[in-house]
C-alpha positions as CSV (number, residue, x, y, z in Angstrom):
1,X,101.0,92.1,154.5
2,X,99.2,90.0,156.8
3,X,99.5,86.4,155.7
4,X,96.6,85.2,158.4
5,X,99.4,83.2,160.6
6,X,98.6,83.8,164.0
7,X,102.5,83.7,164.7
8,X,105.4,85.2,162.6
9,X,108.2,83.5,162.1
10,X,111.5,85.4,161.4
11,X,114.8,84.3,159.2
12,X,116.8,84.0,162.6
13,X,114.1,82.1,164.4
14,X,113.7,79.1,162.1
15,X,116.9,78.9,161.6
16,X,118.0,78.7,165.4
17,X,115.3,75.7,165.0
18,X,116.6,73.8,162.2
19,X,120.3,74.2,164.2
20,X,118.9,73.0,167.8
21,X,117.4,70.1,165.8
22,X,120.3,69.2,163.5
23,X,122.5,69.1,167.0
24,X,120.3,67.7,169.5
25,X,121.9,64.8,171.0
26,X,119.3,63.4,173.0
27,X,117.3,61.0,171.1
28,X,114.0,61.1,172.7
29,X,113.9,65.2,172.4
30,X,114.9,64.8,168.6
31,X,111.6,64.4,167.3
32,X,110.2,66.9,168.8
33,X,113.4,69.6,167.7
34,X,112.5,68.4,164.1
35,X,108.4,68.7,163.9
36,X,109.1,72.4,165.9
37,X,111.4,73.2,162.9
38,X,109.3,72.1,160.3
39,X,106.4,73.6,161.3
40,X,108.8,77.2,161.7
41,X,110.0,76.5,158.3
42,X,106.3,76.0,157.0
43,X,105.1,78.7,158.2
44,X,108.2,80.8,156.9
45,X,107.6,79.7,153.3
46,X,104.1,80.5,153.5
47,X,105.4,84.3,154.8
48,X,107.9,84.8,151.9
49,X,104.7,83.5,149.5
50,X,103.1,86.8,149.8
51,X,106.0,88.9,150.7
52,X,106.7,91.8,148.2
53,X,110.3,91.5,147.2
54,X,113.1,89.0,146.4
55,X,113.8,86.2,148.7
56,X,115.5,83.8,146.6
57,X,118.2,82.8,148.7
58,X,116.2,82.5,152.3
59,X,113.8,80.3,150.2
60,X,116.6,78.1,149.2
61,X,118.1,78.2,152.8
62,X,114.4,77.0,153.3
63,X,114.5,74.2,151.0
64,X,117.9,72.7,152.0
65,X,116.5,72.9,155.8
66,X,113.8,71.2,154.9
67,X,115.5,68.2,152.7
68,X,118.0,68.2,156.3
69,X,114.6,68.4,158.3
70,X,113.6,64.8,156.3
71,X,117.0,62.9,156.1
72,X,117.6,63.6,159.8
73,X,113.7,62.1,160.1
74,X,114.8,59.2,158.4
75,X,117.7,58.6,160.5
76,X,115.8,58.4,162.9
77,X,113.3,56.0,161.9
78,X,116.4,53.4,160.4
């Protein structure tokens, strides 16, 4: 189904995203490793949304990347 995303976003991609930006050690590239993973998790939520089928555990990987995603943001900002 097309979801109207002009770029897909597969289970491996995101979650090479959220890893680069949990283990990026340069604090200057940081928050740009988080907003790219965000935005790949986003947009993979909003894929599984209309995807036929049972994603229940990649859409609680999702969610826990995306509680990471914010406390790594907070870290950040303390």
């Amino acid at each position: 189904m097309n979801t109207g995303s002009a770029k897909s976003v597969d289970s491996a991609a995101w979650r090479k995203l959220y890893t680069t930006a949990l283990f990026e050690v340069d604090r200057t590239s940081r928050p740009d490793r988080i907003a790219h993973a965000e935005q790949a998790v986003a947009l993979r939520v909003r894929e599984l949304f209309h995807a036929a089928g049972d994603h229940i555990e990649e859409g609680e990987a999702l969610d826990d990347a995306m509680y990471g995603l914010n406390a790594l943001r907070n870290t950040e900002a303390a």
